[in-house]
Structure formats: structure tokens, C-alpha cells
PQR file with spaces between the fields and no chain letter, atoms N, CA, C, O and H, PARSE charges and radii, in Angstrom:
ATOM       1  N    UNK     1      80.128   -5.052    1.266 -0.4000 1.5000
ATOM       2  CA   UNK     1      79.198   -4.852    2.374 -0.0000 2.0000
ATOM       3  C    UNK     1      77.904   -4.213    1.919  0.5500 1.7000
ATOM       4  O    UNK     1      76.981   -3.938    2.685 -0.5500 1.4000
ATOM       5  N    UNK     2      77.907   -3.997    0.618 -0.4000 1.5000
ATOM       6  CA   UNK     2      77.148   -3.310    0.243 -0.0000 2.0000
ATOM       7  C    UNK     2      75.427   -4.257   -0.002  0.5500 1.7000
ATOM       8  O    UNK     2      74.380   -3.888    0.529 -0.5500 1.4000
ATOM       9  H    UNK     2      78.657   -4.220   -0.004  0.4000 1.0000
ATOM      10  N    UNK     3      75.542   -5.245   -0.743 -0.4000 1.5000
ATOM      11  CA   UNK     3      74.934   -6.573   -1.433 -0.0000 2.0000
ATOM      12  C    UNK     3      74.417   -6.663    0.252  0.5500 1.7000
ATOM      13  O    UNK     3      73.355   -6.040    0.235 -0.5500 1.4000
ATOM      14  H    UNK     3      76.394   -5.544   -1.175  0.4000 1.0000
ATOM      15  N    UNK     4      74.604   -7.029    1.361 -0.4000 1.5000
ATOM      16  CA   UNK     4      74.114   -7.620    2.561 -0.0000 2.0000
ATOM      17  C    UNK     4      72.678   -6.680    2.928  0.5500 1.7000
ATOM      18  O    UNK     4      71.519   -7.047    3.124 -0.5500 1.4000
ATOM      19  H    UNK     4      75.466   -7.534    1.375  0.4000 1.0000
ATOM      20  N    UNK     5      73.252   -5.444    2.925 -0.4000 1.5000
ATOM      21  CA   UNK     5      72.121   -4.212    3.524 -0.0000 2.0000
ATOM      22  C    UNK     5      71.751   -3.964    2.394  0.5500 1.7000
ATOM      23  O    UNK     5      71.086   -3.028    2.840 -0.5500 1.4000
ATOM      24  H    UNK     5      74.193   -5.146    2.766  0.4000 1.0000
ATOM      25  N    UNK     6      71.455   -3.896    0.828 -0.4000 1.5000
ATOM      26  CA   UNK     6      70.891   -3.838   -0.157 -0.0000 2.0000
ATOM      27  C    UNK     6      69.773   -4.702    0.694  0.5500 1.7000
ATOM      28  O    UNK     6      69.114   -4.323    1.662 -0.5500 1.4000
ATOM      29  H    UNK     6      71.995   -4.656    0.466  0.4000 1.0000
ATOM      30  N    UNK     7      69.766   -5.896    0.077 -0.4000 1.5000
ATOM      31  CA   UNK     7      69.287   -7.322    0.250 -0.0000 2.0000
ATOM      32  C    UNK     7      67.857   -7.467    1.097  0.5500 1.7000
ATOM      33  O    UNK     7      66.736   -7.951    0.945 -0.5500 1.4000
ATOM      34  H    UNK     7      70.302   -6.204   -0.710  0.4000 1.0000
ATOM      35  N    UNK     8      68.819   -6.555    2.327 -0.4000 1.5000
ATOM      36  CA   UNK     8      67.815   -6.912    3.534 -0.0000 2.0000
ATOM      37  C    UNK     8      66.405   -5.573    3.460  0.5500 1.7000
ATOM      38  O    UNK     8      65.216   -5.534    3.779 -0.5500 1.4000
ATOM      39  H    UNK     8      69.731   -6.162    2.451  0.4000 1.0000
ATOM      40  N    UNK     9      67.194   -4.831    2.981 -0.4000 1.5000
ATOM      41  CA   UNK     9      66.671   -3.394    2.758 -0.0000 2.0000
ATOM      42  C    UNK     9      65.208   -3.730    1.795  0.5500 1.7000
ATOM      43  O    UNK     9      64.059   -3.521    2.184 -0.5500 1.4000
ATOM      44  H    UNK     9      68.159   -4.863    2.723  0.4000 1.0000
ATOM      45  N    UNK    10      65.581   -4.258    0.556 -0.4000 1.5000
ATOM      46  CA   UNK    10      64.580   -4.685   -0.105 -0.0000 2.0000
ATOM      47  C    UNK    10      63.611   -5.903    0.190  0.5500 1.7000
ATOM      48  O    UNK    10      62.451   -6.033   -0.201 -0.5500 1.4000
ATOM      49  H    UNK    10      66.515   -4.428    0.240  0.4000 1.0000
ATOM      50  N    UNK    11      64.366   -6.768    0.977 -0.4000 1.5000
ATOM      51  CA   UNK    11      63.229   -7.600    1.633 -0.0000 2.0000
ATOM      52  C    UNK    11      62.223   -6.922    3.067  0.5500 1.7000
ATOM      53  O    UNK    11      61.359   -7.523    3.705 -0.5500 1.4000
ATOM      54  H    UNK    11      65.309   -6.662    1.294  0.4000 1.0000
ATOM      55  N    UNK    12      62.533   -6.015    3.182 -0.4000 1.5000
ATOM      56  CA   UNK    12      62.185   -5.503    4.616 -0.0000 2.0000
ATOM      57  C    UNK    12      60.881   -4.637    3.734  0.5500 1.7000
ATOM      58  O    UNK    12      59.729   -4.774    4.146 -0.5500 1.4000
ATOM      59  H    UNK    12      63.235   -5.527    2.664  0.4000 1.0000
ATOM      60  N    UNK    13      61.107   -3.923    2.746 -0.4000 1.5000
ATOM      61  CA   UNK    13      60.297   -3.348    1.900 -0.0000 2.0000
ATOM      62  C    UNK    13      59.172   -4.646    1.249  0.5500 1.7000
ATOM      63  O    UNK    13      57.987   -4.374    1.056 -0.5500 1.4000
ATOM      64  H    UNK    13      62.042   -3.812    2.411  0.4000 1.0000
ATOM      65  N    UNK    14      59.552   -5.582    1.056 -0.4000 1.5000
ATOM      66  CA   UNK    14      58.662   -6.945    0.421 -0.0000 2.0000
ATOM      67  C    UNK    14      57.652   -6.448    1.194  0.5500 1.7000
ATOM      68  O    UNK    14      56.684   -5.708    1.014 -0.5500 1.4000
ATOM      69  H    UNK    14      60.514   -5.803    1.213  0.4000 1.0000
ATOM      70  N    UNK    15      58.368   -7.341    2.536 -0.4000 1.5000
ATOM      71  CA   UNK    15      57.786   -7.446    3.916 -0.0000 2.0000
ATOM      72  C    UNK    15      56.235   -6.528    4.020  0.5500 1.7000
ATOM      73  O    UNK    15      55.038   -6.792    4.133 -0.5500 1.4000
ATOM      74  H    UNK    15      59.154   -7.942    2.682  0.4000 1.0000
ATOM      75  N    UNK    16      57.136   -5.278    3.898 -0.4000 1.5000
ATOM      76  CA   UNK    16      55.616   -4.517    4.639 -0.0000 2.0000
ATOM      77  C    UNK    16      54.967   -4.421    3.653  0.5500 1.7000
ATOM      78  O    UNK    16      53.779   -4.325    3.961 -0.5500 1.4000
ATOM      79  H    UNK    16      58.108   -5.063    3.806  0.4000 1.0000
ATOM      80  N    UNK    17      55.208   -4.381    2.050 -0.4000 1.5000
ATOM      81  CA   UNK    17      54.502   -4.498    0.861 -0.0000 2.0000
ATOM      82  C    UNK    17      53.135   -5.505    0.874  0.5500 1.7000
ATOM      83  O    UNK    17      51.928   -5.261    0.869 -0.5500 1.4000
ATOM      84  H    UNK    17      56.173   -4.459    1.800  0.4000 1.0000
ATOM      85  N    UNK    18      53.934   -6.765    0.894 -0.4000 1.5000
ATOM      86  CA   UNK    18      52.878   -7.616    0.755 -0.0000 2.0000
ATOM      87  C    UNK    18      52.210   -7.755    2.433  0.5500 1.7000
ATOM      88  O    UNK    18      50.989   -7.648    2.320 -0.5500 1.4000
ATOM      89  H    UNK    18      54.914   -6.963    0.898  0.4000 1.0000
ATOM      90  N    UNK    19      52.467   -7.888    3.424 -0.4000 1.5000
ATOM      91  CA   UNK    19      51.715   -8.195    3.905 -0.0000 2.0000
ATOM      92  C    UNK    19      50.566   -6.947    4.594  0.5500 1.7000
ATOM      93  O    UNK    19      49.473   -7.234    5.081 -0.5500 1.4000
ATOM      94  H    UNK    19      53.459   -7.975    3.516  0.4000 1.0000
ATOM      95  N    UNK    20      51.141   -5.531    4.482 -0.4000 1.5000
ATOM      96  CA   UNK    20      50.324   -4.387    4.218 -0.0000 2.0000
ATOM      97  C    UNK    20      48.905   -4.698    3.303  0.5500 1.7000
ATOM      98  O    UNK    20      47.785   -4.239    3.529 -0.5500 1.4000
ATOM      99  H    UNK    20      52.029   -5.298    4.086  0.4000 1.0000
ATOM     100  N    UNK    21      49.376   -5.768    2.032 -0.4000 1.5000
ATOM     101  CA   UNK    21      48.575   -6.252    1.340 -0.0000 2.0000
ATOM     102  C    UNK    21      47.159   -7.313    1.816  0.5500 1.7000
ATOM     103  O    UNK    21      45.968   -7.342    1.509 -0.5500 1.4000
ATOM     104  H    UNK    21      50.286   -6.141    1.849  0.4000 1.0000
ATOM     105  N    UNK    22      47.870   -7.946    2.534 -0.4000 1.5000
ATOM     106  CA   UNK    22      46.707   -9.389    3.353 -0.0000 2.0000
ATOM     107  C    UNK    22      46.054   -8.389    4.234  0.5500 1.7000
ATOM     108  O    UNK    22      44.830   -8.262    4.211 -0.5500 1.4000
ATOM     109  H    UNK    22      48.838   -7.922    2.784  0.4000 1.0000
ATOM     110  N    UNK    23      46.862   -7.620    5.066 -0.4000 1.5000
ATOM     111  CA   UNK    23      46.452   -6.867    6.229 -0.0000 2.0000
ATOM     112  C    UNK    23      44.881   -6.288    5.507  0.5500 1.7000
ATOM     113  O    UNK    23      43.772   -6.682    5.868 -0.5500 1.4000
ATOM     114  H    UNK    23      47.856   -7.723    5.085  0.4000 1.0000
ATOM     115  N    UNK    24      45.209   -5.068    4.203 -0.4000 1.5000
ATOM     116  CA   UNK    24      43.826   -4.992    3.872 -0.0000 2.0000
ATOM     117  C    UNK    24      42.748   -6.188    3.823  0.5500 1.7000
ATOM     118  O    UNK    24      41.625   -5.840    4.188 -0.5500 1.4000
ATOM     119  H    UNK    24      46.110   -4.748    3.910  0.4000 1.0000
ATOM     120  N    UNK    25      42.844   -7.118    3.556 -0.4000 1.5000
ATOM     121  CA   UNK    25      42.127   -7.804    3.295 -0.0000 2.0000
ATOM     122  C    UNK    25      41.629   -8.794    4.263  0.5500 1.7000
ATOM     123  O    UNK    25      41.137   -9.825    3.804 -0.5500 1.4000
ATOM     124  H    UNK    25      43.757   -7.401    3.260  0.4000 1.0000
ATOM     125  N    UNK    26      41.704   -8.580    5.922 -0.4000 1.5000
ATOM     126  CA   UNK    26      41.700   -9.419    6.474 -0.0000 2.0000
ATOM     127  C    UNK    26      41.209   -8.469    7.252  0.5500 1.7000
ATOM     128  O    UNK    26      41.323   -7.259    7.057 -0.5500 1.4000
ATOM     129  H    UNK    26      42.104   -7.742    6.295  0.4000 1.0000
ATOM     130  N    UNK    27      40.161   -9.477    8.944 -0.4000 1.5000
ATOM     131  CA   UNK    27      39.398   -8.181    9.608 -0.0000 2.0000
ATOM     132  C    UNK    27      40.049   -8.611   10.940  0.5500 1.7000
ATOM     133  O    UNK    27      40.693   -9.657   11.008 -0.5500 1.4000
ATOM     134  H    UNK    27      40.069  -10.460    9.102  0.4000 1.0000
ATOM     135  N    UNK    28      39.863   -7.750   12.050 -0.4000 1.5000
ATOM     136  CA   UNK    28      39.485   -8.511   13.256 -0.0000 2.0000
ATOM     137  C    UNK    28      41.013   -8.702   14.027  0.5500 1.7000
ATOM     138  O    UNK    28      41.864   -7.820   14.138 -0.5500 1.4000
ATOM     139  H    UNK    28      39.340   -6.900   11.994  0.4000 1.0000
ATOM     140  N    UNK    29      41.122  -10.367   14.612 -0.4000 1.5000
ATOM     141  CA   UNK    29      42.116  -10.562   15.021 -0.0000 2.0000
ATOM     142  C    UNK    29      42.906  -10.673   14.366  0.5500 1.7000
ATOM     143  O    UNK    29      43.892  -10.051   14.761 -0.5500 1.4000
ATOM     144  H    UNK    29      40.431  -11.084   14.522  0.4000 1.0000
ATOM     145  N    UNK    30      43.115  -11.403   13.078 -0.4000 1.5000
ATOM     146  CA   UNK    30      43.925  -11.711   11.674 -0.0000 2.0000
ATOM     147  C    UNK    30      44.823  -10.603   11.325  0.5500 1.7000
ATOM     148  O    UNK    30      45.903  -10.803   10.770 -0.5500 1.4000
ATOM     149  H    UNK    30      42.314  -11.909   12.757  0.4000 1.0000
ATOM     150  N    UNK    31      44.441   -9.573   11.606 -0.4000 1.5000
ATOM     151  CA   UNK    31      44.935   -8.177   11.258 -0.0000 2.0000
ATOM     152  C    UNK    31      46.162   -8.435   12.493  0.5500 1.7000
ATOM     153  O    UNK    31      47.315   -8.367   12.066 -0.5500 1.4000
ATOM     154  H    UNK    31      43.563   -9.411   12.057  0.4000 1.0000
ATOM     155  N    UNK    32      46.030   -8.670   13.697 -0.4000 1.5000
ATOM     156  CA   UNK    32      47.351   -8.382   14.352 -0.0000 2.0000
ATOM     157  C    UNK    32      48.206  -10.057   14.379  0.5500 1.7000
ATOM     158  O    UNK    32      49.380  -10.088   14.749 -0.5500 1.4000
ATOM     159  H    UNK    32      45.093   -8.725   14.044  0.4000 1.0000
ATOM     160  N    UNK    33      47.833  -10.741   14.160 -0.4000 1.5000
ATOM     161  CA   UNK    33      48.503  -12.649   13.897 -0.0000 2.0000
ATOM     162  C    UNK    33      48.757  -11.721   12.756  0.5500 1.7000
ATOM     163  O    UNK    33      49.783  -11.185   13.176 -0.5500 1.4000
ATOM     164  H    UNK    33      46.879  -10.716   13.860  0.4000 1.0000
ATOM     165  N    UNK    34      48.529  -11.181   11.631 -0.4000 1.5000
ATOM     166  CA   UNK    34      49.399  -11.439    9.974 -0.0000 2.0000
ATOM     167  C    UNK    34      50.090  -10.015   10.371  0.5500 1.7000
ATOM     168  O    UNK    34      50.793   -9.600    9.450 -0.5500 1.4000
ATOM     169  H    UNK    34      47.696  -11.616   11.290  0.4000 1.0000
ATOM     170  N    UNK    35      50.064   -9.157   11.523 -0.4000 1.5000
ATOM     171  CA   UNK    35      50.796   -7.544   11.935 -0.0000 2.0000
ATOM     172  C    UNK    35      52.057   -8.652   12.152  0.5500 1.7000
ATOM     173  O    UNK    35      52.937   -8.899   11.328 -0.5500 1.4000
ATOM     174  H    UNK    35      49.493   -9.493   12.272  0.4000 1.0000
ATOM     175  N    UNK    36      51.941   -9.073   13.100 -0.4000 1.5000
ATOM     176  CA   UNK    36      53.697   -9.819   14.072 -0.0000 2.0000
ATOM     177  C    UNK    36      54.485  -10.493   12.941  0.5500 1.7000
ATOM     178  O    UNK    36      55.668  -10.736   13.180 -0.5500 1.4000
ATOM     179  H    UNK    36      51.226   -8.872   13.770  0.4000 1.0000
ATOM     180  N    UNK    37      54.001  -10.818   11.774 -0.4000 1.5000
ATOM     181  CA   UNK    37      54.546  -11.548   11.256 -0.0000 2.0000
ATOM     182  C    UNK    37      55.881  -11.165   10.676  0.5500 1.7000
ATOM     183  O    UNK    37      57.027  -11.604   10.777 -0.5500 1.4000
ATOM     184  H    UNK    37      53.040  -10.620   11.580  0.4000 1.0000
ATOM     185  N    UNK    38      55.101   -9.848    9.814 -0.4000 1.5000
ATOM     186  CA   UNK    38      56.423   -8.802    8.779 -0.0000 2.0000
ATOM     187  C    UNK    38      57.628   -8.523    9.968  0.5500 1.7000
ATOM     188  O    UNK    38      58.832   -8.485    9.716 -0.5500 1.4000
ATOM     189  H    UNK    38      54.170   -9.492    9.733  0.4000 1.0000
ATOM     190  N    UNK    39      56.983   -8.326   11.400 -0.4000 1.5000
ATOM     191  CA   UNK    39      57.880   -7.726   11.946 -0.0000 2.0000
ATOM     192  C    UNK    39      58.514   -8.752   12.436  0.5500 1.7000
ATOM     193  O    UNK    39      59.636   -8.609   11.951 -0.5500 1.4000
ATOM     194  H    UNK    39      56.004   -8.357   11.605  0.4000 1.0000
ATOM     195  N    UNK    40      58.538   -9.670   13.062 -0.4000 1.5000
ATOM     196  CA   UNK    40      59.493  -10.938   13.548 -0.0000 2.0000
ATOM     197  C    UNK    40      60.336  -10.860   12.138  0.5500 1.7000
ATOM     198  O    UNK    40      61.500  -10.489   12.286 -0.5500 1.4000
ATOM     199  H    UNK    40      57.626   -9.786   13.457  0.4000 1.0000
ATOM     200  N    UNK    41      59.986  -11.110   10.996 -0.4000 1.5000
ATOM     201  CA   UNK    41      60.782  -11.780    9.620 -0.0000 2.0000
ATOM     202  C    UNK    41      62.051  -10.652    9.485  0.5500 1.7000
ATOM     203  O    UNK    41      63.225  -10.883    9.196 -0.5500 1.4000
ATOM     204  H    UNK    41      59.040  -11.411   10.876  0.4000 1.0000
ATOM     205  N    UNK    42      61.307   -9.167    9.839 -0.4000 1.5000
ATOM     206  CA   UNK    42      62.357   -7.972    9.930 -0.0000 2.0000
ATOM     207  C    UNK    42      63.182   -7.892   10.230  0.5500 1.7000
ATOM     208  O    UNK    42      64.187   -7.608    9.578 -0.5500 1.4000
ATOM     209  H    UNK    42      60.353   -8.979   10.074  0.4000 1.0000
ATOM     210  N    UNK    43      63.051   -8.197   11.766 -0.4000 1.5000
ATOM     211  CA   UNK    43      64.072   -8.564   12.527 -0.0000 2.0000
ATOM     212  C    UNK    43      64.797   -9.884   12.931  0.5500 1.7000
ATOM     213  O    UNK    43      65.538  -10.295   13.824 -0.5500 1.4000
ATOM     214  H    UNK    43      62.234   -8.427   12.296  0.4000 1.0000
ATOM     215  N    UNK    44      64.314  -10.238   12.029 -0.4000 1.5000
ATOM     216  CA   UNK    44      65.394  -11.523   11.583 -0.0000 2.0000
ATOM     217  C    UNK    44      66.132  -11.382   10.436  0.5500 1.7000
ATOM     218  O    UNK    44      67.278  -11.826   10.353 -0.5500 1.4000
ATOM     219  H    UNK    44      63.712   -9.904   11.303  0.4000 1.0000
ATOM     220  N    UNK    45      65.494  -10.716    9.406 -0.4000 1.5000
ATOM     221  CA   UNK    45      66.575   -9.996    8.635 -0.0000 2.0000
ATOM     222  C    UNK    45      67.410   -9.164    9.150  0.5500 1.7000
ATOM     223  O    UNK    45      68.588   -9.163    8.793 -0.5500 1.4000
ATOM     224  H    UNK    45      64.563  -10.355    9.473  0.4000 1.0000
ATOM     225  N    UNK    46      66.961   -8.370   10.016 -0.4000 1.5000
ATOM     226  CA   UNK    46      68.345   -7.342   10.832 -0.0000 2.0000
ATOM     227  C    UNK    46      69.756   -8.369   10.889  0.5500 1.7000
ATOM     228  O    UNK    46      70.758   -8.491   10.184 -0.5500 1.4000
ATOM     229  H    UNK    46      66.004   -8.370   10.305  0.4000 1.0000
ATOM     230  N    UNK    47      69.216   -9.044   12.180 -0.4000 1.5000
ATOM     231  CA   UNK    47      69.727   -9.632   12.389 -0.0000 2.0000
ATOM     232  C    UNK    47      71.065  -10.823   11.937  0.5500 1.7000
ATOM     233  O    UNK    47      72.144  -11.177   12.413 -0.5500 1.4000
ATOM     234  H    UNK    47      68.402   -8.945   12.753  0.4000 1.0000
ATOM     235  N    UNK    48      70.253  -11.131   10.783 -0.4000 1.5000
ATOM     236  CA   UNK    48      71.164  -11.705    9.833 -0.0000 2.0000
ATOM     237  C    UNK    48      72.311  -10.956    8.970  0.5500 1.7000
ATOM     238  O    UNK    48      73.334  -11.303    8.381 -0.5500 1.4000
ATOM     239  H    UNK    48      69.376  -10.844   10.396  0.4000 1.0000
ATOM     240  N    UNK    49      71.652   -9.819    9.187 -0.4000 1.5000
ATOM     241  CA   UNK    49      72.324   -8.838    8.063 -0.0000 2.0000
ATOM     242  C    UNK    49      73.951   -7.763    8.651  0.5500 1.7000
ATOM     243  O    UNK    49      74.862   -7.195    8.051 -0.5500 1.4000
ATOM     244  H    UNK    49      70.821   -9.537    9.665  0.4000 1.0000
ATOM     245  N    UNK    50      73.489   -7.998   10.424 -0.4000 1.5000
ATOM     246  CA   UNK    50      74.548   -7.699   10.914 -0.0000 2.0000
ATOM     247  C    UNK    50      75.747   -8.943   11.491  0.5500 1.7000
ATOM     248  O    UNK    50      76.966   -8.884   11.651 -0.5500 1.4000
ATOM     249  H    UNK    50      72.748   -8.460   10.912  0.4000 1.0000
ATOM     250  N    UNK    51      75.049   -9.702   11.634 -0.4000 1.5000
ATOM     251  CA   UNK    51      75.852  -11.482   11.199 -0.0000 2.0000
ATOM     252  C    UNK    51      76.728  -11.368   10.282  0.5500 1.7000
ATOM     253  O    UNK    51      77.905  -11.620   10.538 -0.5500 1.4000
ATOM     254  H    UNK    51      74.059   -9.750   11.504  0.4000 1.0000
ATOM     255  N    UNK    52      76.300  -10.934    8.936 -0.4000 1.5000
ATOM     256  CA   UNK    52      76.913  -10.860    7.893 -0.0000 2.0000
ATOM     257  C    UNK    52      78.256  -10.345    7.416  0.5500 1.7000
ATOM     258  O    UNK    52      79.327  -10.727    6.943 -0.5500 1.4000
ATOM     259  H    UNK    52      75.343  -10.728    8.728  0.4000 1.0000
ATOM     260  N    UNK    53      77.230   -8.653    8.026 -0.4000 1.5000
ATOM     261  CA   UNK    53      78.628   -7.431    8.070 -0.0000 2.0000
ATOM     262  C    UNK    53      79.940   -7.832    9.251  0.5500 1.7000
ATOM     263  O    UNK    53      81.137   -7.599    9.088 -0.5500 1.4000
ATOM     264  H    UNK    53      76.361   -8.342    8.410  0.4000 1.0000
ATOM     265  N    UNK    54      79.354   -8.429   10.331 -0.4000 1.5000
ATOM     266  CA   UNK    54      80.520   -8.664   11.348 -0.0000 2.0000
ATOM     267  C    UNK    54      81.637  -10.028   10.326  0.5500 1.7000
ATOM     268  O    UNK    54      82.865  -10.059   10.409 -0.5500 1.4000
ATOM     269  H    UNK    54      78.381   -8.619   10.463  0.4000 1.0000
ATOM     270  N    UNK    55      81.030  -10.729    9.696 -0.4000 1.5000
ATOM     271  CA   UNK    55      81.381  -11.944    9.271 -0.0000 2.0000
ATOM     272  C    UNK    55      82.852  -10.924    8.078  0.5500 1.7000
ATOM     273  O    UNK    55      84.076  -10.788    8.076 -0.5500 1.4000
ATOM     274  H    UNK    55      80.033  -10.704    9.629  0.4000 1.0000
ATOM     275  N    UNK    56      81.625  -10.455    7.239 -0.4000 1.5000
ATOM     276  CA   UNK    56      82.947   -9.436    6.056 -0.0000 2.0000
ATOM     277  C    UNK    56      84.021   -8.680    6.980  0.5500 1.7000
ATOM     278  O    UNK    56      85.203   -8.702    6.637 -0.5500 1.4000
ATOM     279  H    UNK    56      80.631  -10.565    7.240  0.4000 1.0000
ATOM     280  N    UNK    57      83.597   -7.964    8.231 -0.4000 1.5000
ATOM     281  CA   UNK    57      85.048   -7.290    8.667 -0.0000 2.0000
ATOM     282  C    UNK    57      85.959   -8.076    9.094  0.5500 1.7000
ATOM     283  O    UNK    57      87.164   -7.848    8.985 -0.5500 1.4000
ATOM     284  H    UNK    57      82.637   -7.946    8.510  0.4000 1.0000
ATOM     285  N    UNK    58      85.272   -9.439    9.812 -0.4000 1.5000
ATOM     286  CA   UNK    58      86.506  -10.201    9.780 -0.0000 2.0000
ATOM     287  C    UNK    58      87.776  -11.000    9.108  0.5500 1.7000
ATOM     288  O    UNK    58      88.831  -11.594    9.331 -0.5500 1.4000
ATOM     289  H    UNK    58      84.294   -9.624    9.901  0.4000 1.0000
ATOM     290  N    UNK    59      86.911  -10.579    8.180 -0.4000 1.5000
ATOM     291  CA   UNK    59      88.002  -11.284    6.552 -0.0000 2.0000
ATOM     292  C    UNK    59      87.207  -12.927    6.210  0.5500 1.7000
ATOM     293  O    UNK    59      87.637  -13.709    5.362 -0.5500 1.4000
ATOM     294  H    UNK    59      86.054  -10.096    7.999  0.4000 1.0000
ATOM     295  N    UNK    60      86.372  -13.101    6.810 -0.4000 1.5000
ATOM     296  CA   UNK    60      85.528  -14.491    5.913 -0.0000 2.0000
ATOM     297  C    UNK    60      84.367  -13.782    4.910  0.5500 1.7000
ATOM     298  O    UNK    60      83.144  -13.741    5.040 -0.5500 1.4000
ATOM     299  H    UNK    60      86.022  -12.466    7.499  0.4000 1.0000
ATOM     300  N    UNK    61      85.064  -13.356    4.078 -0.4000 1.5000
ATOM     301  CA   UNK    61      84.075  -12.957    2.770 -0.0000 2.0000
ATOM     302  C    UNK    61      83.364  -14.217    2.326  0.5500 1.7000
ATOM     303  O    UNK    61      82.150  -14.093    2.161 -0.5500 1.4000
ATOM     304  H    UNK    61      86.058  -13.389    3.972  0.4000 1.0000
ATOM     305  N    UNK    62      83.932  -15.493    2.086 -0.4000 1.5000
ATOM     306  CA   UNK    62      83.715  -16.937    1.599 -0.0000 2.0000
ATOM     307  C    UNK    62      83.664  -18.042    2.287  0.5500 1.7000
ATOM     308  O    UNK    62      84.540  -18.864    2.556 -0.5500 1.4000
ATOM     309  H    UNK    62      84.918  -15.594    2.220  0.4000 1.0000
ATOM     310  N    UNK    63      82.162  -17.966    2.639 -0.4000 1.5000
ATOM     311  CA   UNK    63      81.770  -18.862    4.080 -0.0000 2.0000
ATOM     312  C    UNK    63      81.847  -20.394    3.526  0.5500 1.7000
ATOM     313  O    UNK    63      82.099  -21.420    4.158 -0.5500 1.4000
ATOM     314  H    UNK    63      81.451  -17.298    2.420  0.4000 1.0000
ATOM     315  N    UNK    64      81.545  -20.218    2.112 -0.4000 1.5000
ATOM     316  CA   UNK    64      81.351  -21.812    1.418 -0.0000 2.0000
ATOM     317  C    UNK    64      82.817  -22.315    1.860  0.5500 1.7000
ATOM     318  O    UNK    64      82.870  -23.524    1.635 -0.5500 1.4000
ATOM     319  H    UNK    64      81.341  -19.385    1.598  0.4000 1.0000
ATOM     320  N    UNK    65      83.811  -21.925    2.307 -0.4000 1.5000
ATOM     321  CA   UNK    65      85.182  -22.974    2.738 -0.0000 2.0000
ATOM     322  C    UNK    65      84.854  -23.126    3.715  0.5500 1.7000
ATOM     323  O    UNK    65      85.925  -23.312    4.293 -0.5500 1.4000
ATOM     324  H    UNK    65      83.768  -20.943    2.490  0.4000 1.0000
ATOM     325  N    UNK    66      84.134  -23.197    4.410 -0.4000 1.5000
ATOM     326  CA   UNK    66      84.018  -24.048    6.152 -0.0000 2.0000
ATOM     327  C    UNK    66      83.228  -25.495    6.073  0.5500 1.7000
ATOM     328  O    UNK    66      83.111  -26.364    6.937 -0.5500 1.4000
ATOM     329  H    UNK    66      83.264  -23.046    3.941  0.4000 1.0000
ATOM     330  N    UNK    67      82.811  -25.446    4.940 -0.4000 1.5000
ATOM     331  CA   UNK    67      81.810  -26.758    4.195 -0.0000 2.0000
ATOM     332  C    UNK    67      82.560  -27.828    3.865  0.5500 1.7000
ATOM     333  O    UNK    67      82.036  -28.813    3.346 -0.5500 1.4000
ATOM     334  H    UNK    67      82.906  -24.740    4.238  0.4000 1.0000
């Protein structure tokens, strides 16, 4: 369970990394269209990430057998 919230943890950090990054560099309205962005992707990582953990307590560690 660990690898899931690692994962998301460090993409959530990308997230505000780089686009903290454009944000400087952009004026005006652009600044809040490239703001929503990190945060929708965030919380879609949440999201996924508690998908995940519910998925491991149930005992499907190995989703590739439903394929």
C-alpha cells in the first residue's frame, strides 16, 4: 500500500512543480486556465489512489487477471 500513496504523492509534487513553473511565466487569464489544471489532475490522482488502496484491502493485489 505503500507504492500507491508514494506514487501519487510525488506526482502531486510534479504537479505543482511544473506548472508553478508555466504559472510564472504566463500573465493575465492563463494564470487561472493553467491554476485549474494541477488541481483537477490532483484530484484525480486522489482519487485513483484511494481506488487503489480500497482495491489492495480487498485482496485484488493483481488486477492484470481480470484481462
Amino acid at each position: 500500500m505503500i507504492a500507491p500513496i508514494a506514487v501519487t504523492f510525488i506526482m502531486i509534487l510534479y504537479y505543482i512543480a511544473y506548472f508553478g513553473f508555466i504559472l510564472s511565466l504566463v500573465g493575465g487569464i492563463w494564470k487561472y486556465v493553467f491554476g485549474i489544471v494541477p488541481l483537477l489532475l490532483s484530484a484525480l490522482m486522489i482519487y485513483v489512489c484511494m481506488e487503489r488502496i480500497n482495491e489492495i484491502k480487498k485482496g485484488e493485489e493483481d488486477d492484470l487477471s481480470q484481462y
